[in-house]
N, CA, C and O atoms as a DFTB+ gen file, in Angstrom:
776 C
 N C O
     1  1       0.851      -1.185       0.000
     2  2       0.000       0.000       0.000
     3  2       0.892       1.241       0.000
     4  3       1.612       1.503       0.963
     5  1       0.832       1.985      -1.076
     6  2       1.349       3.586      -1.058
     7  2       1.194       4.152       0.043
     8  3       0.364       3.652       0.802
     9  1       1.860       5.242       0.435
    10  2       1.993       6.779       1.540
    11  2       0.524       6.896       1.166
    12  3      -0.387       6.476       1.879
    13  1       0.346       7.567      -0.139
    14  2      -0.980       8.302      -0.552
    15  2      -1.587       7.601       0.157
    16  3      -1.836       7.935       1.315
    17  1      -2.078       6.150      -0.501
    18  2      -3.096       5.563       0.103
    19  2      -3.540       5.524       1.348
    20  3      -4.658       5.931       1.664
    21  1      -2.543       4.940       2.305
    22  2      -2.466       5.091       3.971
    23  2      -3.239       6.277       4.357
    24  3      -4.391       6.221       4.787
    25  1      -2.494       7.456       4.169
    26  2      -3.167       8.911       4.502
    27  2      -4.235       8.826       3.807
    28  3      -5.114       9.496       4.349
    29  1      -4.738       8.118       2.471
    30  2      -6.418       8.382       2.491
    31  2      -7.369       7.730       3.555
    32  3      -8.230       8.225       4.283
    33  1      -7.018       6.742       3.429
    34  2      -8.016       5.786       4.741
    35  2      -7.784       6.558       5.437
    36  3      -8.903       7.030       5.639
    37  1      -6.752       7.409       6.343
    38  2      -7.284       7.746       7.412
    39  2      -7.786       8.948       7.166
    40  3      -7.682       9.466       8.278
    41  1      -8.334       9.876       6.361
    42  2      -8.617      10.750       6.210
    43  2     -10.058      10.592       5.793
    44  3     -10.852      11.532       5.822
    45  1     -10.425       9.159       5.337
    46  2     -11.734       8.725       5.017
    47  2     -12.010       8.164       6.575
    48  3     -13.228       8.122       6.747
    49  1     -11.522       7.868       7.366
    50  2     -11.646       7.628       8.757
    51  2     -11.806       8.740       9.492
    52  3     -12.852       8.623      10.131
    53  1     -11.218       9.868       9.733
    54  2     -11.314      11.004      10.492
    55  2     -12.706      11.964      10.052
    56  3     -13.366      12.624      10.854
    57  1     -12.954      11.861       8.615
    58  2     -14.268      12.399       7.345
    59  2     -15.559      11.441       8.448
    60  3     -16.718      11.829       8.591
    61  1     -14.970      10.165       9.110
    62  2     -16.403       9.371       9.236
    63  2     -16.136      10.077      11.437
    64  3     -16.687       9.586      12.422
    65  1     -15.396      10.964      11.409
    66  2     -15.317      11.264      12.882
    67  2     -14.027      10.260      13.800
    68  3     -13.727      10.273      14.994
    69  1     -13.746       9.839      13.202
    70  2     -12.938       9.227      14.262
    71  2     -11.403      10.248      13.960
    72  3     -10.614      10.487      13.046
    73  1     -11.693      10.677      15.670
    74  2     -10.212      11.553      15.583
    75  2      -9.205      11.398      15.836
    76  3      -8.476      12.342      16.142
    77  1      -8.726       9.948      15.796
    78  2      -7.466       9.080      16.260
    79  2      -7.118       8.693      14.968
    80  3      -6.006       8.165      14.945
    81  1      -7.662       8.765      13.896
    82  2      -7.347       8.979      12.691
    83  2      -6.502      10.041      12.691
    84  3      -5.282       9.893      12.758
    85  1      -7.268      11.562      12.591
    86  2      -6.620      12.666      12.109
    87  2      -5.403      12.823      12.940
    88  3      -4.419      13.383      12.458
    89  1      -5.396      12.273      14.409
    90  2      -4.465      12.735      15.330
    91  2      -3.057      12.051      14.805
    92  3      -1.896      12.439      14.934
    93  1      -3.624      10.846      14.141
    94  2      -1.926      10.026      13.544
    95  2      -1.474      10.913      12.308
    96  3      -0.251      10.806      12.219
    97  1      -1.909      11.635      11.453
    98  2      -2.006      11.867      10.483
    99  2      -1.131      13.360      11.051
   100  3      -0.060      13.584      10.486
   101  1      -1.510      14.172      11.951
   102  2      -0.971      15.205      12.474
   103  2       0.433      14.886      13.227
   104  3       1.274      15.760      13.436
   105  1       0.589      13.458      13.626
   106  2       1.604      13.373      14.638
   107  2       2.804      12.913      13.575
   108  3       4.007      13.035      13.802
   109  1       2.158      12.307      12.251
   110  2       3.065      11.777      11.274
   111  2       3.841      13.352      10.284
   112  3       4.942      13.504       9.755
   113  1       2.760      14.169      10.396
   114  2       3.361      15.419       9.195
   115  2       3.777      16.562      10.481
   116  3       4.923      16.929      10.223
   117  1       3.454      17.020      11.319
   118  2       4.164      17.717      12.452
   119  2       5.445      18.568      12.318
   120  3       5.482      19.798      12.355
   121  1       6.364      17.831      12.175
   122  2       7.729      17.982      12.377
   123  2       7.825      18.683      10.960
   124  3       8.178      19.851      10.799
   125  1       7.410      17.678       9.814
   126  2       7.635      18.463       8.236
   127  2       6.613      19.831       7.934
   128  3       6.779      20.487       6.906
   129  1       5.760      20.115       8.733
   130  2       4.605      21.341       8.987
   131  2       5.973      22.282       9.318
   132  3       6.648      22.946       8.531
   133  1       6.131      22.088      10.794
   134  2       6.799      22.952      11.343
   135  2       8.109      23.589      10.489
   136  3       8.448      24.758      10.306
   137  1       8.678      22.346      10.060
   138  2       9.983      22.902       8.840
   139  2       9.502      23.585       8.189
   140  3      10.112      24.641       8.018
   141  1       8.224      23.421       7.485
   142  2       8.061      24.102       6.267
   143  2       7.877      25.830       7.079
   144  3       8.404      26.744       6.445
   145  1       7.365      26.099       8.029
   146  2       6.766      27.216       8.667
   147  2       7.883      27.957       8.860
   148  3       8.012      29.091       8.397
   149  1       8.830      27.310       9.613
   150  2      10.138      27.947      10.266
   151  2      10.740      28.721       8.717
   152  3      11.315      29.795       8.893
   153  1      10.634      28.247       7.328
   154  2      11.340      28.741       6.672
   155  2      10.199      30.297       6.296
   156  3      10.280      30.705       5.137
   157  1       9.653      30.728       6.830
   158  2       8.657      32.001       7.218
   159  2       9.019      32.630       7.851
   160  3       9.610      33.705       7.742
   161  1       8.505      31.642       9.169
   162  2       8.534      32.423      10.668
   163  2      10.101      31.894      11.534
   164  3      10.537      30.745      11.615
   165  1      10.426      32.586      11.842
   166  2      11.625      32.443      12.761
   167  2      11.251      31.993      14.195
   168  3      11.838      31.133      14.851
   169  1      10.203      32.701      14.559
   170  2      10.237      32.521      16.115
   171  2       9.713      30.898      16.578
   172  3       8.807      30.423      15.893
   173  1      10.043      30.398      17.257
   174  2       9.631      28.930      17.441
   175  2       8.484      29.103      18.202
   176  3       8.283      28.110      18.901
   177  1       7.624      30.008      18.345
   178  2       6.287      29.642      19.202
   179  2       5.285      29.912      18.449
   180  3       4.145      29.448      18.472
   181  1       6.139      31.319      17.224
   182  2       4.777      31.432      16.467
   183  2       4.945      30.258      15.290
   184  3       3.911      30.038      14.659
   185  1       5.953      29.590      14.973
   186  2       5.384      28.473      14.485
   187  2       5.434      27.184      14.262
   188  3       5.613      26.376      13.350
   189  1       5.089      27.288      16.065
   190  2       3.947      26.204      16.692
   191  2       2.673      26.894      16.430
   192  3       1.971      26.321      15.596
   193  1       2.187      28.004      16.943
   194  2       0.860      28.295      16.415
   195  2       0.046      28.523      15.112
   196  3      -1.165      28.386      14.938
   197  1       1.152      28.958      14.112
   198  2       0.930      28.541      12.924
   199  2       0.747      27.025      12.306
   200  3       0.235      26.919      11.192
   201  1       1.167      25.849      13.027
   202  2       1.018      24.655      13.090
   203  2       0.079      24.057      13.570
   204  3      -0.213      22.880      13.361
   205  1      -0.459      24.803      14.240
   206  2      -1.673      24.631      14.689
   207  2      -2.930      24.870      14.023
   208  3      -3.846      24.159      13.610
   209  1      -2.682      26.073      14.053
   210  2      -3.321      26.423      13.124
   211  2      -3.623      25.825      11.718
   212  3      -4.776      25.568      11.370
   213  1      -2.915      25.687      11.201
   214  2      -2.589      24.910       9.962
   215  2      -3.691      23.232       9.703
   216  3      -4.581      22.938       8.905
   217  1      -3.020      22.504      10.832
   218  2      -4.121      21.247      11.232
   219  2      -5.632      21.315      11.453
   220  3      -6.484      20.486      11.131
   221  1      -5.799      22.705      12.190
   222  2      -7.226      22.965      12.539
   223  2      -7.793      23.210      11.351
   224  3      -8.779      22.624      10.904
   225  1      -6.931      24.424      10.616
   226  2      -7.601      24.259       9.538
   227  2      -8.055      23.634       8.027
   228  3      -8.758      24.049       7.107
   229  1      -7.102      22.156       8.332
   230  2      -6.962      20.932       7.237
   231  2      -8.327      19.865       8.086
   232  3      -9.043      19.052       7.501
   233  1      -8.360      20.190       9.531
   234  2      -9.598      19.416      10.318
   235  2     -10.922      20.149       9.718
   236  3     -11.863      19.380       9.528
   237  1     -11.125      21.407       9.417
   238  2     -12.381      22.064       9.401
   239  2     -12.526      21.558       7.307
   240  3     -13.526      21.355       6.618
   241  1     -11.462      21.540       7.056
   242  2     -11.540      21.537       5.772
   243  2     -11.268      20.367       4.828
   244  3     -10.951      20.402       3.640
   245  1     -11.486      19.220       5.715
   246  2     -11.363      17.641       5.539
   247  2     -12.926      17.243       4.803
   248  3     -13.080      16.131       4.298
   249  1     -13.494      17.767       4.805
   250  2     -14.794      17.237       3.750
   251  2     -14.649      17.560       2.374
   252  3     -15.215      16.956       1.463
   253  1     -13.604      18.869       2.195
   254  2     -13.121      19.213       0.764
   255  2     -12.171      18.527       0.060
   256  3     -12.179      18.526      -1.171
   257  1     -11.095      17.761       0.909
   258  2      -9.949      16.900       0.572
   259  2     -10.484      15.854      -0.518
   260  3     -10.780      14.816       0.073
   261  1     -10.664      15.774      -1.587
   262  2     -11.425      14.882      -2.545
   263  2      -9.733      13.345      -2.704
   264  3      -9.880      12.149      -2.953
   265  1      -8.495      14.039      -2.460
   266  2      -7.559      12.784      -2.499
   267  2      -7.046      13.174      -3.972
   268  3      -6.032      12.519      -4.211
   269  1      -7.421      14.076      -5.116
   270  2      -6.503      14.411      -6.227
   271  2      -4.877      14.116      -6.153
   272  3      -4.124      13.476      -6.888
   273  1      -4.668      14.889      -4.908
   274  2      -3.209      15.254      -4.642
   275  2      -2.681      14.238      -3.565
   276  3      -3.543      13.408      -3.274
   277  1      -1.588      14.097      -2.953
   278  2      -0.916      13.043      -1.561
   279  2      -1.643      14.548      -0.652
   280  3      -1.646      15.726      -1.009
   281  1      -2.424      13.653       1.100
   282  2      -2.678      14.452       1.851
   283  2      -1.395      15.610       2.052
   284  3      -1.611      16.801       2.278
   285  1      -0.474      15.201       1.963
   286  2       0.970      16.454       1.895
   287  2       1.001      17.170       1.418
   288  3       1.407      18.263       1.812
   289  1       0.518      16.862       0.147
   290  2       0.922      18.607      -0.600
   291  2      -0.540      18.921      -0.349
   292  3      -0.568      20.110      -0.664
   293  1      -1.907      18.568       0.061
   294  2      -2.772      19.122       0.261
   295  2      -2.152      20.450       1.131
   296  3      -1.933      21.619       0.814
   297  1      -1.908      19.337       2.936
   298  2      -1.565      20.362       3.957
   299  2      -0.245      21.449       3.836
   300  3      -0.167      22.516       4.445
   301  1       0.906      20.818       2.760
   302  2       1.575      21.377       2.512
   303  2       0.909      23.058       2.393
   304  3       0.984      23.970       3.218
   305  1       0.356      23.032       1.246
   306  2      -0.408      24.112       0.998
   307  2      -0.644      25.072       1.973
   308  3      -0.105      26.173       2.083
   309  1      -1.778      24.395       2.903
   310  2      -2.385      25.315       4.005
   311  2      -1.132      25.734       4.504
   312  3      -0.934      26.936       4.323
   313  1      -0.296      25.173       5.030
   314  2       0.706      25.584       5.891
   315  2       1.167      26.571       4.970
   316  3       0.753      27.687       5.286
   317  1       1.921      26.560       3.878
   318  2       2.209      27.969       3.684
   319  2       1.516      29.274       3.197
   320  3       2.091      30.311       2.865
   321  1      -0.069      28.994       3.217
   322  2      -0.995      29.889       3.290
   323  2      -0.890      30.365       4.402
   324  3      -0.276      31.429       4.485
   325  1      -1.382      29.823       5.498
   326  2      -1.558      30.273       6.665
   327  2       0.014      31.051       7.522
   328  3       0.027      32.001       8.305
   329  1       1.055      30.324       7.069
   330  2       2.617      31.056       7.134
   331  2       2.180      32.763       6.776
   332  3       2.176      33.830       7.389
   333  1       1.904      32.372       5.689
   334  2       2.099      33.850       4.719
   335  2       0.728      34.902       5.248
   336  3       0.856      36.119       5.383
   337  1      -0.256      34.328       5.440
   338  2      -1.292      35.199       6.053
   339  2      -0.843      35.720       7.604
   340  3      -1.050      36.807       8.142
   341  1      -0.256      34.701       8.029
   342  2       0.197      35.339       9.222
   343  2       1.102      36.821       9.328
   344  3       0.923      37.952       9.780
   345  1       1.986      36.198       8.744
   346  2       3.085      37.663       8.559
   347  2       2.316      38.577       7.827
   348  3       2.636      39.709       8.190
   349  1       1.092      38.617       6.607
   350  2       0.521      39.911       6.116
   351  2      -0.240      40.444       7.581
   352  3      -0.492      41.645       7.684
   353  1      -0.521      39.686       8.481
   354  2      -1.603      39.742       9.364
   355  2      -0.654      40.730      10.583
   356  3      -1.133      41.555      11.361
   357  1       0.793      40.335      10.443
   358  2       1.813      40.850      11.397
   359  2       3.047      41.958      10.672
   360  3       4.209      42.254      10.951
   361  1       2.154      42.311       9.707
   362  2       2.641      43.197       8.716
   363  2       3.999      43.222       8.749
   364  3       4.674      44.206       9.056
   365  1       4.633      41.561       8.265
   366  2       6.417      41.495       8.390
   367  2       6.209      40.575       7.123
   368  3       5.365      39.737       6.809
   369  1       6.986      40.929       6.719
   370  2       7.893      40.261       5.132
   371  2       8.569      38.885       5.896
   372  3       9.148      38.738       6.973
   373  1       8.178      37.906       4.725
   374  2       8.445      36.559       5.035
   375  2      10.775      36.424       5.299
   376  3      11.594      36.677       4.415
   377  1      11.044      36.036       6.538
   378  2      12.285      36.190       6.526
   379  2      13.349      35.184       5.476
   380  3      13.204      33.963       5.532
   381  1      13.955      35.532       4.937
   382  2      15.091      34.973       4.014
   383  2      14.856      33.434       4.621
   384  3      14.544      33.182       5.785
   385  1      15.128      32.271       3.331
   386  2      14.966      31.005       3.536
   387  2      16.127      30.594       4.483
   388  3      16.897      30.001       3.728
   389  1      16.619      30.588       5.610
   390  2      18.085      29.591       6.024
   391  2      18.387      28.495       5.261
   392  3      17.410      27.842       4.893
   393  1      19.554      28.083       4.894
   394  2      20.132      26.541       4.337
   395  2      21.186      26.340       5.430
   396  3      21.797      27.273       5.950
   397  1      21.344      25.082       5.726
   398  2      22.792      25.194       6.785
   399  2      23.461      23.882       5.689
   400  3      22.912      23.356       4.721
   401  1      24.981      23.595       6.340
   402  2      25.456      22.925       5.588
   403  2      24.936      21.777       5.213
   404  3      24.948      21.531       4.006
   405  1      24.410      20.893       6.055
   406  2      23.248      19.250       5.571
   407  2      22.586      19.514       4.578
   408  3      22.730      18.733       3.637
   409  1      21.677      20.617       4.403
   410  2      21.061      20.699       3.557
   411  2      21.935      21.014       2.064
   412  3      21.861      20.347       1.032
   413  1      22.865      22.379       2.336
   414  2      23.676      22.348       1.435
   415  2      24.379      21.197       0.508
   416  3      24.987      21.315      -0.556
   417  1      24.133      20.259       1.147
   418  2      25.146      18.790       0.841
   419  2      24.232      18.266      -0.372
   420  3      24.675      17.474      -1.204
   421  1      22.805      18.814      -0.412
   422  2      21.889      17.785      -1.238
   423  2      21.692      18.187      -2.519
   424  3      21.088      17.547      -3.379
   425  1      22.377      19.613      -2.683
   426  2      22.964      20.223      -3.771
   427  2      24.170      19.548      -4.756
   428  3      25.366      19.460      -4.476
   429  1      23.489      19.099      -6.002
   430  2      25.018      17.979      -7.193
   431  2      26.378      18.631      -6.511
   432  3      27.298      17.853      -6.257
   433  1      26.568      20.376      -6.136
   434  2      28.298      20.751      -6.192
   435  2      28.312      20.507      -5.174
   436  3      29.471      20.735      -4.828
   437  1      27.362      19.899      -3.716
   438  2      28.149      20.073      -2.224
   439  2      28.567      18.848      -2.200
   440  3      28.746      18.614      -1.005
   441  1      28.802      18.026      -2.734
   442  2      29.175      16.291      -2.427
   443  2      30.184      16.056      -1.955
   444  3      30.225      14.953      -1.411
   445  1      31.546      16.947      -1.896
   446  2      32.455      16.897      -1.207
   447  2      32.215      17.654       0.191
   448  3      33.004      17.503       1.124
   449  1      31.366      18.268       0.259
   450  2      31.595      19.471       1.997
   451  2      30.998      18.236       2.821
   452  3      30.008      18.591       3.460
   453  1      31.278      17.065       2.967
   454  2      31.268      15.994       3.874
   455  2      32.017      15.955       4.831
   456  3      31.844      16.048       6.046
   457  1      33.815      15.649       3.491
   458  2      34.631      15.437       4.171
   459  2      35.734      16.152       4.540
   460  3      36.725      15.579       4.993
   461  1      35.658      17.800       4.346
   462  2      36.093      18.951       4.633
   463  2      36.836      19.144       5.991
   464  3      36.341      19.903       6.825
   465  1      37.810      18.598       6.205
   466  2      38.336      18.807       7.778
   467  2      39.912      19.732       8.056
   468  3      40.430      19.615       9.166
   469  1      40.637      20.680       6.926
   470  2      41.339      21.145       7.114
   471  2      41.043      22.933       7.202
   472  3      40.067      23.430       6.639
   473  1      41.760      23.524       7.768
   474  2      41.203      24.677       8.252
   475  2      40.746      25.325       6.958
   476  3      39.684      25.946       6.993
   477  1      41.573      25.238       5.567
   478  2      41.592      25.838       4.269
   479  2      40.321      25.589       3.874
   480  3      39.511      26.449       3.529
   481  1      40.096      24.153       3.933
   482  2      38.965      23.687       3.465
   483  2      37.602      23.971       4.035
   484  3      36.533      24.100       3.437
   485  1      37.904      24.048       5.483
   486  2      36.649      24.696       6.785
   487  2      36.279      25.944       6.155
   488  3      35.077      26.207       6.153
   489  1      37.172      26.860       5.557
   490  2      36.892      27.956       5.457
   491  2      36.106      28.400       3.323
   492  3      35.208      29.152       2.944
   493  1      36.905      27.614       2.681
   494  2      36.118      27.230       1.606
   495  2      34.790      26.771       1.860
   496  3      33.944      27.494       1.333
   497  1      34.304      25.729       2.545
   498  2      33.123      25.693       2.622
   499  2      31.876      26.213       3.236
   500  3      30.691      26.032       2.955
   501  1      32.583      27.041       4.327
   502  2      31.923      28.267       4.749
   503  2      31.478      29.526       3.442
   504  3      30.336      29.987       3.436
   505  1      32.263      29.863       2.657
   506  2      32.183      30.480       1.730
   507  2      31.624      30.098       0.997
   508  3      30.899      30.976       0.528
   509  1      31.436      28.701       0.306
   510  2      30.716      28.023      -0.353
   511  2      29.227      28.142       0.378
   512  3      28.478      28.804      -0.341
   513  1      28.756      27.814       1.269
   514  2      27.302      27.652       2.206
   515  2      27.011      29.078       2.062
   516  3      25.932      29.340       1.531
   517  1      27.785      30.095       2.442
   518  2      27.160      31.706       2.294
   519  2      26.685      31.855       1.076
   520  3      25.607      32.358       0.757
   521  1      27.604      31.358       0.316
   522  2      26.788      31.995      -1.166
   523  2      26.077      31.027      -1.641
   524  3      25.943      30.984      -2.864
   525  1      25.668      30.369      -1.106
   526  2      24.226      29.017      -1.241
   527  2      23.146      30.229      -0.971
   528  3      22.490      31.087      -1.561
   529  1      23.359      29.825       0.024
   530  2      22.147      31.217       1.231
   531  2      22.209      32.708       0.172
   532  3      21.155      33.092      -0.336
   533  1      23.230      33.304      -0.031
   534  2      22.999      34.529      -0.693
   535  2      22.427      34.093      -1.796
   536  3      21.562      34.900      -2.141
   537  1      22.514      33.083      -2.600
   538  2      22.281      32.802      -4.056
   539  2      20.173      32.446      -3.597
   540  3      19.215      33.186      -3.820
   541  1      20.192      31.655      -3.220
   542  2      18.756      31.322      -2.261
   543  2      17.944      32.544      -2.095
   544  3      16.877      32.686      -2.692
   545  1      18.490      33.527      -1.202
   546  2      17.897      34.303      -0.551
   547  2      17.487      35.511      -1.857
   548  3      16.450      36.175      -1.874
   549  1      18.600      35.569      -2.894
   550  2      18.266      36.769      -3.723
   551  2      17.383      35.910      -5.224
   552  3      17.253      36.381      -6.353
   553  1      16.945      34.689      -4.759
   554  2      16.053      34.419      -5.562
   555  2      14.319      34.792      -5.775
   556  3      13.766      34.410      -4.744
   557  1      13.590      35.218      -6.455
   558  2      12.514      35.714      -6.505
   559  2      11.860      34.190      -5.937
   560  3      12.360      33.074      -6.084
   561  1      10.601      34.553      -5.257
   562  2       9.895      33.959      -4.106
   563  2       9.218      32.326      -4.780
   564  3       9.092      31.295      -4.119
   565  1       8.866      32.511      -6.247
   566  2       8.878      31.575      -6.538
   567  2       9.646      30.369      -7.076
   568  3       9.270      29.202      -7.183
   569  1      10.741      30.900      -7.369
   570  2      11.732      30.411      -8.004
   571  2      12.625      29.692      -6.803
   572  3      13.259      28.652      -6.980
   573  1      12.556      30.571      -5.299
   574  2      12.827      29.590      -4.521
   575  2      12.177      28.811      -3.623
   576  3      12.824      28.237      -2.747
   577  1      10.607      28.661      -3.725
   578  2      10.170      28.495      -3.450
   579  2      10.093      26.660      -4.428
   580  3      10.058      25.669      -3.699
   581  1      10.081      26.488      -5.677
   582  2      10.357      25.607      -6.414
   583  2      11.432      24.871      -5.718
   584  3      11.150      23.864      -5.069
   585  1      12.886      25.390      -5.825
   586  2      13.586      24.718      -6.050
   587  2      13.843      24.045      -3.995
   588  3      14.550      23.113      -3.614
   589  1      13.180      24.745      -3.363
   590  2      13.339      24.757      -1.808
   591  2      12.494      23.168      -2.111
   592  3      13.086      22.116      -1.869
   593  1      10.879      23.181      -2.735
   594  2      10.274      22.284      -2.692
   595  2      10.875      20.839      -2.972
   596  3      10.934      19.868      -2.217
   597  1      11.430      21.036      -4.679
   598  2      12.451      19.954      -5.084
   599  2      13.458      19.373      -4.157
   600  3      13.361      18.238      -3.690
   601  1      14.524      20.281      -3.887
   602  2      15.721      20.004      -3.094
   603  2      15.597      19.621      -1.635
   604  3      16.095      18.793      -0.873
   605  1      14.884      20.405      -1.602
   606  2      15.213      20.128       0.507
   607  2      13.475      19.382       0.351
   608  3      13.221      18.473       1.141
   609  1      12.858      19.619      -0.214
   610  2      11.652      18.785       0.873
   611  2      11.619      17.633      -0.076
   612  3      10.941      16.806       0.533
   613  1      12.035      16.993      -1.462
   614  2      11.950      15.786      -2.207
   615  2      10.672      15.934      -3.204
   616  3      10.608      15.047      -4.056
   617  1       9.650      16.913      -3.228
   618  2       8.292      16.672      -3.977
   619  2       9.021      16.815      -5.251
   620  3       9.998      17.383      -5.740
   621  1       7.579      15.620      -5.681
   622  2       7.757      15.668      -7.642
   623  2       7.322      17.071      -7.919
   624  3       6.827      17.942      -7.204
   625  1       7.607      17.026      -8.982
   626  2       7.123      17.863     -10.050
   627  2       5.567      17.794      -9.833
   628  3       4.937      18.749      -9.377
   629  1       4.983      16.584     -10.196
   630  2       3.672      17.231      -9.927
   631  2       3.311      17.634      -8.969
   632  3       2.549      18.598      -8.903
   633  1       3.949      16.741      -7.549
   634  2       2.989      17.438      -6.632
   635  2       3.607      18.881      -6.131
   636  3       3.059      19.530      -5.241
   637  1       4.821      19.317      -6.806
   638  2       4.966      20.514      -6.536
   639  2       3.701      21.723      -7.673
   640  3       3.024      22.704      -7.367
   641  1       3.876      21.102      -8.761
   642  2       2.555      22.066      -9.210
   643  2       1.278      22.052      -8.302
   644  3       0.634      23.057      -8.000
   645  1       1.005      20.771      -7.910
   646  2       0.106      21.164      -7.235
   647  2       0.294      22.131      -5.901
   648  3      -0.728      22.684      -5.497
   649  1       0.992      22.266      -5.502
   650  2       1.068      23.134      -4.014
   651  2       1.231      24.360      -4.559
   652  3       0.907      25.278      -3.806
   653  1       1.776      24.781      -6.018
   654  2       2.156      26.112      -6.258
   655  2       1.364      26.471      -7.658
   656  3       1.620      27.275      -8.554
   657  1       0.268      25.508      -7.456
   658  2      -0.927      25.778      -8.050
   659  2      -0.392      26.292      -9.756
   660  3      -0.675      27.486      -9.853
   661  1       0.180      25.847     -10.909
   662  2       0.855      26.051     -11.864
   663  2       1.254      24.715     -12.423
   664  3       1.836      23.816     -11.815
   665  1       0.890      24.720     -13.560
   666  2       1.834      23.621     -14.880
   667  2       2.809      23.015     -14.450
   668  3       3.683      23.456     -13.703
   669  1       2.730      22.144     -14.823
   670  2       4.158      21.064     -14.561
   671  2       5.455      21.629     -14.948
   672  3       6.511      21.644     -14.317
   673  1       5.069      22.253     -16.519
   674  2       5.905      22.739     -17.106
   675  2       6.445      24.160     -16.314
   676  3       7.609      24.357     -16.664
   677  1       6.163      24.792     -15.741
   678  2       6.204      26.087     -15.402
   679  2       7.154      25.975     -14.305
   680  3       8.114      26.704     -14.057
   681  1       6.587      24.594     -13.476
   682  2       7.619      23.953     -12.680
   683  2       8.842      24.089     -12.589
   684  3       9.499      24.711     -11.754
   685  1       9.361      23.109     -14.039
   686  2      10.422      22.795     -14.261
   687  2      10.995      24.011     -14.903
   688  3      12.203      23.802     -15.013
   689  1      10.732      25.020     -15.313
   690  2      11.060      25.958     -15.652
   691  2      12.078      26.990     -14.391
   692  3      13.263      27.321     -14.366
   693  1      10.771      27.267     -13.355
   694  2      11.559      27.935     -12.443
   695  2      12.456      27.211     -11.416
   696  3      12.918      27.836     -10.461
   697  1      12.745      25.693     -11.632
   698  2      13.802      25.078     -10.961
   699  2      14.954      24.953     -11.876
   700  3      16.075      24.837     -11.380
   701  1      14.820      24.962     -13.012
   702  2      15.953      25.417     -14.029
   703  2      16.468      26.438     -13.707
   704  3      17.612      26.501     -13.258
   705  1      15.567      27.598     -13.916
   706  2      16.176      28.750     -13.785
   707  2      16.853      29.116     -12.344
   708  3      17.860      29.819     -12.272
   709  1      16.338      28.686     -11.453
   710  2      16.625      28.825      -9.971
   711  2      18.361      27.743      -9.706
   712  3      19.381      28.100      -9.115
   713  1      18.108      26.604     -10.313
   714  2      19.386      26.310     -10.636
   715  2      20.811      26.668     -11.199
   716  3      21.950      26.415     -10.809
   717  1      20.273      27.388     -12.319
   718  2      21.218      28.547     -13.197
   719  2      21.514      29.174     -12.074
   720  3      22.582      28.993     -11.489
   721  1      20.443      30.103     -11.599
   722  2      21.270      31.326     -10.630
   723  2      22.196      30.737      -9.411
   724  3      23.308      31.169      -9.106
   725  1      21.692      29.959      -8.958
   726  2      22.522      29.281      -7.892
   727  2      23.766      28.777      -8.783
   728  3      24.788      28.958      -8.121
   729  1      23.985      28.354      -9.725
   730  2      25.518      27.626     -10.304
   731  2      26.078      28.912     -10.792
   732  3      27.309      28.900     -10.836
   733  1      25.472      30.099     -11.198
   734  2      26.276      31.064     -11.705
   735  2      27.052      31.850     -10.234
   736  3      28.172      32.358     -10.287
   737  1      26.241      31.814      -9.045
   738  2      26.609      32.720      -8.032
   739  2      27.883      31.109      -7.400
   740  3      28.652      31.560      -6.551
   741  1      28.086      29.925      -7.603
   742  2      28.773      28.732      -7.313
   743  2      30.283      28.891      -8.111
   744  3      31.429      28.917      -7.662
   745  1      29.795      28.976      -9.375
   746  2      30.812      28.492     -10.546
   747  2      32.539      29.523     -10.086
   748  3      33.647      28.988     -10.080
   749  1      32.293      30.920      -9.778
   750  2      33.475      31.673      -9.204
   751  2      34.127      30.633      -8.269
   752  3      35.332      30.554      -8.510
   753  1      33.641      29.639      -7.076
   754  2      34.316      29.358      -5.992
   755  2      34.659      28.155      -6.394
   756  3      35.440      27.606      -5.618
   757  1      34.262      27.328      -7.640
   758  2      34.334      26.129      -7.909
   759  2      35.533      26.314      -9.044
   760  3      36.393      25.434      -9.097
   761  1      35.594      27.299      -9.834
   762  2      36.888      27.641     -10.569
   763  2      38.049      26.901     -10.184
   764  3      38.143      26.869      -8.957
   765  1      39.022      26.258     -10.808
   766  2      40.718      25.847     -10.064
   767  2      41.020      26.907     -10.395
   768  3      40.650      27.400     -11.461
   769  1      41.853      27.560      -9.443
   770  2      43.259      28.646      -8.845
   771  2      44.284      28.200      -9.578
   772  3      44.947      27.185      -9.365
   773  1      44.473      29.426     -10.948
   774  2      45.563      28.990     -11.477
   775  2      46.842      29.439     -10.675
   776  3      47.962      29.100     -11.058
């Protein structure tokens, strides 16, 4: 039996009232809610309450869930609706995405910042991770918003159209392009030193 599937039964279980359904279903996506939030909100309480929020409002809105999509990128969704309504609501601009080095690693050029243990090299890959983050951060919202989806959270293509509501094609477009900019702001530090 598929992920999808699993999360439908219980979502056709929680639809018939039983809330030990929805409660597994919340205790299973939780942690990946909260990641997704933190790359919003900074503060760790507001999002827990944005996480909360988020569930309550995938609970009130569980008779609409028809199962098109994996329950994930359904809630995916809400969560960064409700992220983003929050901060219009707290009249603050969503804060720059963080990458730290793990994540950096899941990037084709980080495959060596594993085994990086000399001070030269400590300090190359520090330089390398900043301009991850600068390259990231000066990307337009959808473009890193794509490639954040792809890279760090694993969604396909489709189900990233579905969360960002757009063509498959349109998809792959702004993870191309979001790729380009990241290898063009890379390619200087990856150069050999003649």
């Amino acid at each position: 039996m598929t992920e999808k599937n699993r999360d439908m039964q219980l979502v056709e279980k929680a639809k018939n009232g039983d809330r030990r359904a929805f409660d597994i279903l919340v205790l299973k996506y939780q942690g990946k809610i909260c990641n997704i939030i933190s790359r919003f909100v900074r503060n760790p309480d507001d999002v827990t309450e944005i996480a909360q929020e988020t569930f309550i409002k995938a609970y009130r809105s569980l008779e609409s869930f028809r199962g098109d999509s994996a329950f994930y990128t359904w809630i995916y969704r809400i969560a960064v609706n409700t992220a983003k309504n929050f901060l219009v609501a707290m009249s603050r601009r969503p804060q720059n995405s963080g990458i730290d080095v793990q994540e950096a690693e899941q990037f084709s050029s980080g495959g060596g910042l594993r085994e990086n243990t000399t001070p030269e090299k400590i300090i190359s890959r520090n330089e390398l991770e900043e301009t991850i983050k600068k390259a990231l951060d000066e990307l337009p919202e959808d473009l890193r918003s794509a490639i954040t989806l792809r890279e760090m959270e694993g969604l396909s293509y489709e189900d990233i159209a579905a969360v960002m509501d757009c063509p498959v094609g349109t998809v792959r477009s702004r993870i191309f392009r979001a790729r380009e900019a990241v290898d063009q702001k890379l390619r200087p530090l990856l150069e050999p030193v003649d």
